[in-house]
C-alpha positions in Angstrom: -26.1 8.5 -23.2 -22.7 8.5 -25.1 -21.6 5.4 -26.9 -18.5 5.3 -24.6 -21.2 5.5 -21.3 -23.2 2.9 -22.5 -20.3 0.7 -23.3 -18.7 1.1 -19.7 -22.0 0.6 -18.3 -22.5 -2.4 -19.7 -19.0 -3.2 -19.3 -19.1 -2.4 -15.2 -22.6 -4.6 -14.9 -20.5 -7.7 -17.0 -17.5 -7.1 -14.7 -19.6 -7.3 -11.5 -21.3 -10.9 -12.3 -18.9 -12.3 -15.0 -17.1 -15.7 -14.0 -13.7 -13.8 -15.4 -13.3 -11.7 -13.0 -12.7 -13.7 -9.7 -11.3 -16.7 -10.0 -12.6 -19.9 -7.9 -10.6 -19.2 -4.9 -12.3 -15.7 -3.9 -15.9 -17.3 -3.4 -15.9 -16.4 -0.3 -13.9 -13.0 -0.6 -14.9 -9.3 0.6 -17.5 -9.2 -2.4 -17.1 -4.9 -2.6 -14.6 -2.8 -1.9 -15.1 -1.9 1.5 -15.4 2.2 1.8 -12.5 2.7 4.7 -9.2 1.2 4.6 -5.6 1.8 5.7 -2.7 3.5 3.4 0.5 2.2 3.3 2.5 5.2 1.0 5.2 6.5 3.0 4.9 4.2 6.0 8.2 3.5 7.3 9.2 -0.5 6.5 10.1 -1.0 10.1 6.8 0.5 11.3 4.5 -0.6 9.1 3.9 -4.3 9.9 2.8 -3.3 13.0 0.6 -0.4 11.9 -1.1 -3.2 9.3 -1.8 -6.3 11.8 -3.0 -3.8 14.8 -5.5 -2.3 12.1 -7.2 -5.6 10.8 -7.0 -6.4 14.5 -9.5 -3.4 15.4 -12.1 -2.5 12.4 -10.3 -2.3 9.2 -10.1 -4.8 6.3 -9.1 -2.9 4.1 -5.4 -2.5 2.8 -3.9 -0.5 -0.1 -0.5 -1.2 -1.2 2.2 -0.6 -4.2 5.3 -2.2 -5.1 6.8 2.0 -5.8 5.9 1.7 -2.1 8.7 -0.5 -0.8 7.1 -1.5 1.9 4.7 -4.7 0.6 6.8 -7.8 2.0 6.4 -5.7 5.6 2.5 -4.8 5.0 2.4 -8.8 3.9 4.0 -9.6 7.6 1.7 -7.5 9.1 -1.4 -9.4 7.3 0.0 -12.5 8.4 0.5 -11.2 11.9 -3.3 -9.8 12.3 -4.6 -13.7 12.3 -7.6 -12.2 10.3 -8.7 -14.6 7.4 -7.4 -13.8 4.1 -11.3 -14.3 3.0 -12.3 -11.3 5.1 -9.6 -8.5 3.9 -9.1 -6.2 0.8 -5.7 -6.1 -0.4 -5.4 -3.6 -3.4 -1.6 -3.2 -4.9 -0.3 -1.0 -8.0 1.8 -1.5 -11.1 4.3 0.7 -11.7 5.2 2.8 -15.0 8.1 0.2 -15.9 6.4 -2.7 -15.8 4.0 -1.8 -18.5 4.9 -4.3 -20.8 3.2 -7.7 -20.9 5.9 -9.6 -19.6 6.5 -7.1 -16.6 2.8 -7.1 -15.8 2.9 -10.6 -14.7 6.1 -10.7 -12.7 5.5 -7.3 -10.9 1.9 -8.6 -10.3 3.2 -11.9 -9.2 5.8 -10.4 -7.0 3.3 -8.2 -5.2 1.5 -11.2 -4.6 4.4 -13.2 -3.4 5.3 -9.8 -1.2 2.3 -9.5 0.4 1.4 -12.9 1.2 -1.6 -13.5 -0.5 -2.6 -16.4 -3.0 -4.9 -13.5 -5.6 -5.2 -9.7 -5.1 -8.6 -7.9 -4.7 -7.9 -5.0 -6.9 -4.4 -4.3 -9.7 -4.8 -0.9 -10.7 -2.3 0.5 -13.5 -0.6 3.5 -11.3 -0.2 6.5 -13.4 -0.7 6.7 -17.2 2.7 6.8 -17.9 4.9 3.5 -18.9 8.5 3.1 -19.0 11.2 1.7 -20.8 12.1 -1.2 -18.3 15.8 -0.6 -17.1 16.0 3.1 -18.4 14.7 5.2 -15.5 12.1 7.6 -16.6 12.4 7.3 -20.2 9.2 7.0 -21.8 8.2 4.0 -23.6 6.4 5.0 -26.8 5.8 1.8 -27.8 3.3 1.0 -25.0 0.2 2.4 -24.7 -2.4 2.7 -22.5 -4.4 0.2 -24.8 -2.0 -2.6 -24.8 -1.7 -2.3 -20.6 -5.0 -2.4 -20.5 -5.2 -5.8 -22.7 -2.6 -7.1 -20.4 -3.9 -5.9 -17.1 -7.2 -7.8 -18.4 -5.2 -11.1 -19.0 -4.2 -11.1 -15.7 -7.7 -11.2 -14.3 -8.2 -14.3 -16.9 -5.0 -15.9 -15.0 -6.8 -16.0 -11.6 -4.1 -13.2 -10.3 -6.5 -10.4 -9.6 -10.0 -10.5 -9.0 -10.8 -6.5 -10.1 -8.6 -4.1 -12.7 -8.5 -0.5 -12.4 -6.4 2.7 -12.6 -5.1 5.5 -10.7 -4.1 9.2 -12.0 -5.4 9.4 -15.3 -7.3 12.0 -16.8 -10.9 11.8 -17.9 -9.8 11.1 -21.3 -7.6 8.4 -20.1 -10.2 7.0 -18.5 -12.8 6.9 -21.7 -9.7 5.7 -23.8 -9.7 2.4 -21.6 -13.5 2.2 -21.9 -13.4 2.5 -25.5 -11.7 -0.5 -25.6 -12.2 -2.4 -22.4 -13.8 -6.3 -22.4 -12.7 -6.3 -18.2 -13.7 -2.7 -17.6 -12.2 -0.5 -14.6 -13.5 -1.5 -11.2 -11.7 1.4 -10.1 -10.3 4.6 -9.8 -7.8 6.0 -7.3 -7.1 9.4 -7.8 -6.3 12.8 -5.2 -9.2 14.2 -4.0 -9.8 16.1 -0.8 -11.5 18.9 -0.1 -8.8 21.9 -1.4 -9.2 19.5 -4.6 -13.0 18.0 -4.4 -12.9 17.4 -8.4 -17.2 16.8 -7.5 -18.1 16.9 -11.3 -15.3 14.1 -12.3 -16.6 11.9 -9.1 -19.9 12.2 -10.1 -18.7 11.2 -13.8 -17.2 7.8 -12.4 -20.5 7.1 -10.6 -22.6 7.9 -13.8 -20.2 5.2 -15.9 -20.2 2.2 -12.5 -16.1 3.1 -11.4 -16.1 3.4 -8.2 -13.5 6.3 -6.4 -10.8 5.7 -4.7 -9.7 9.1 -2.7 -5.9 9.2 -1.8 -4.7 12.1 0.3 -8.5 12.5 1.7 -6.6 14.6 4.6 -5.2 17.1 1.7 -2.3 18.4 2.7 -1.3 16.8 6.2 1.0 14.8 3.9 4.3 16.2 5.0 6.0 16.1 1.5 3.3 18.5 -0.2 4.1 21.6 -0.2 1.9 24.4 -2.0 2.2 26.9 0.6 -1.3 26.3 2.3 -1.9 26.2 6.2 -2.2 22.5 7.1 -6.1 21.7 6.9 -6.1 20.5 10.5 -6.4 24.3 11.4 -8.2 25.4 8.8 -11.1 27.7 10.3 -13.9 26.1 8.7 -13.1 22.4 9.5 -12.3 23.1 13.3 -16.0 24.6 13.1 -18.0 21.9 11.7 -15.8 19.4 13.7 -16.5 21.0 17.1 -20.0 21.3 15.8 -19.9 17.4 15.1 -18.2 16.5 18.6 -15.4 15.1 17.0 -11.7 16.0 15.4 -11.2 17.5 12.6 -9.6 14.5 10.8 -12.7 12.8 11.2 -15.1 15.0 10.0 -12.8 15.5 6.7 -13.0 11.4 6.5 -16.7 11.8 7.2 -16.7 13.9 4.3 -15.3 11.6 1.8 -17.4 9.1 2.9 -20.8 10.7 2.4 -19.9 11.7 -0.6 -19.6 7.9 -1.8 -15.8 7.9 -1.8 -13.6 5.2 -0.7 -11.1 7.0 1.9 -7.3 5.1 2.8 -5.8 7.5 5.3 -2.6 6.4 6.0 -1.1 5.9 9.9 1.2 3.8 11.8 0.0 5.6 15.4 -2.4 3.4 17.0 -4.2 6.3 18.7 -4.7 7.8 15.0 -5.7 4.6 13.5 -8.8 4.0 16.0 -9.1 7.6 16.1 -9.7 7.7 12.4 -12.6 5.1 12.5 -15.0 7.5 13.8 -15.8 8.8 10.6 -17.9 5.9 10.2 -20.1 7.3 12.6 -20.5 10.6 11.4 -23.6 12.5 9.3 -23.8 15.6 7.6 -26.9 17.6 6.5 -27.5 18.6 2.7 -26.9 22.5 3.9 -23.4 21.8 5.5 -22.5 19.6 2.3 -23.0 22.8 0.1 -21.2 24.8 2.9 -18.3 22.3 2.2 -18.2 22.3 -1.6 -17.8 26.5 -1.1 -14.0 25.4 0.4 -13.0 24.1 -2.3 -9.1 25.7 -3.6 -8.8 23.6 -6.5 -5.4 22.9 -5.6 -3.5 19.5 -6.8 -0.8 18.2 -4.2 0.8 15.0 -6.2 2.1 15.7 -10.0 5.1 14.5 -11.3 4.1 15.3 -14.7 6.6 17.7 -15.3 9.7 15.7 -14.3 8.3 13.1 -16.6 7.5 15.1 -19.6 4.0 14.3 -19.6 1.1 16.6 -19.1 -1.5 14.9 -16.5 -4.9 15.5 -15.7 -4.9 18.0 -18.5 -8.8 17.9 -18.4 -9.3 18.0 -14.5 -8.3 20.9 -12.3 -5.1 22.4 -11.6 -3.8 20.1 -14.5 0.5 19.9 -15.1 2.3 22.9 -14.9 6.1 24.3 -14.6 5.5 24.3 -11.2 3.7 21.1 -10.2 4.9 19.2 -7.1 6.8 16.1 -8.0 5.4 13.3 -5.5 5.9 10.3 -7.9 5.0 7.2 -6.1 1.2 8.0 -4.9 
């Protein structure tokens, strides 16, 4: 085992029991991070209140938010709506690439808090490995690195405002850069995987180190913004197969998949039909024959990366890394 293994091993195992990293008030909390919850990217503001209280009303308790979103104050109405215990829900929320610095840190964190009604949040994870120049758009900010986020994102586990850290987006090496250095080490990971871009080897590689994986996009690309000129997996020949085979749609047999494969999974809905609908998953089971079947359909093809409009050059170690002609979804 590496240096930088052991280190985020031990650094996972301290994270998990150390008196840091939850603060008095979240005793009684969800104690993991439960393996199905609700996205809230691109759900509409005046749809999405609804679409978060009839959720924690009927199986889920599990919510993951972003300020880039612009939607928290509405998912925080619809967690006050679902008269579900704040003790008994997982609220996650992002910070975004200009509020890198130490002073933005705690007012975007504190705003999300504020926004979504909530006294502490479960999860802060930094959103993409890129920081800003506060007030300058896109321009990068040199000056901040991933390293001094990092220190920052730990200090605001030390104020009580988060319970876990983590990140989202970053490369392999980005990843091993924070562990280098980490004294709170990454609870988590959320990053795009599906099956067009399973990215098995770099899962595997977060459970080997104690991260847990967040998958975004688990429905690849039913997202109606990506557009990499791919049928929509819904009909794709092999999923309506196995589904058929499993007695149940093919959007919950792709959830199934990300499931048993020891992903967390956040579709995202505001339907109420596709909300229960999505909850079979949890009742789904796959045999070690049709998960090698599976891993065959693999395109390695990456829906979300901005990289290019940024001048950056993401997940340069992972498949289908930044190119001229990445898509440009920023806000995942």
């Amino acid at each position: 085992m590496s240096a930088t293994r052991m280190l985020s091993v031990l650094c996972a195992a301290a994270l998990f029991g150390a008196p840091i990293a939850a603060a008095d008030s979240s005793a009684a909390r969800v104690k993991e991070i439960p393996a199905f919850g609700l996205g809230t990217w691109l759900s509409e503001r005046d749809e999405v209140a609804h679409a978060v209280e009839y959720a924690l009303q009927n199986g889920y308790n599990h919510i993951d938010a972003a300020r880039i979103y612009r939607n928290e104050d509405k998912t925080g109405r619809g967690i006050a709506a679902s008269g579900v215990g704040r003790e008994s829900i997982w609220v996650t929320s992002k910070l975004w690439n200009y509020d890198h610095r130490d002073a933005e840190a705690h007012a975007a964190i504190r705003k999300s808090i504020e926004d979504l009604g909530v006294d502490q949040l479960d999860l802060y994870l930094i959103h993409w490995p890129v920081a800003f120049v506060p007030g300058e758009g896109t321009k990068l900010d040199k000056k901040t690195s991933l390293v001094d986020t990092w220190r920052t994102m730990e200090d605001l586990v030390r104020a009580g405002l988060t319970r876990h850290i983590g990140v989202s987006n970053f490369a392999k090496r980005d990843v091993e850069a924070i562990l280098d250095i980490c004294t709170i080490c990454p609870y988590a990971h959320e990053f795009e995987t599906h099956p067009y871009l399973q990215q098995q080897d770099f899962v595997d590689w977060h459970r080997e180190v104690g991260i847990k994986v967040i998958a975004y996009s688990p429905l690849a690309n039913t997202n109606p913004i990506y557009h990499r000129g791919l049928p929509s997996i819904l009909e794709d020949p092999f999923w309506e197969k196995l589904a058929e085979a499993k007695n149940a749609t093919v959007a919950q047999t792709i959830l199934a998949w990300g499931l048993a494969r020891d992903t967390v999974v956040i579709p995202k809905s505001s339907s109420e039909k596709h909300l229960d609908a999505n909850l079979g998953a949890l009742d789904i089971k796959f045999t070690d024959e049709e998960l090698k079947e599976v891993a065959k359909q693999d395109k390695k093809v990456r829906m979300s990366n901005p990289g290019k409009n940024w001048g950056v050059k993401l997940f340069i170690d992972l498949d289908d890394p930044s190119t001229e002609s990445s898509n440009s979804n920023e806000e995942l």
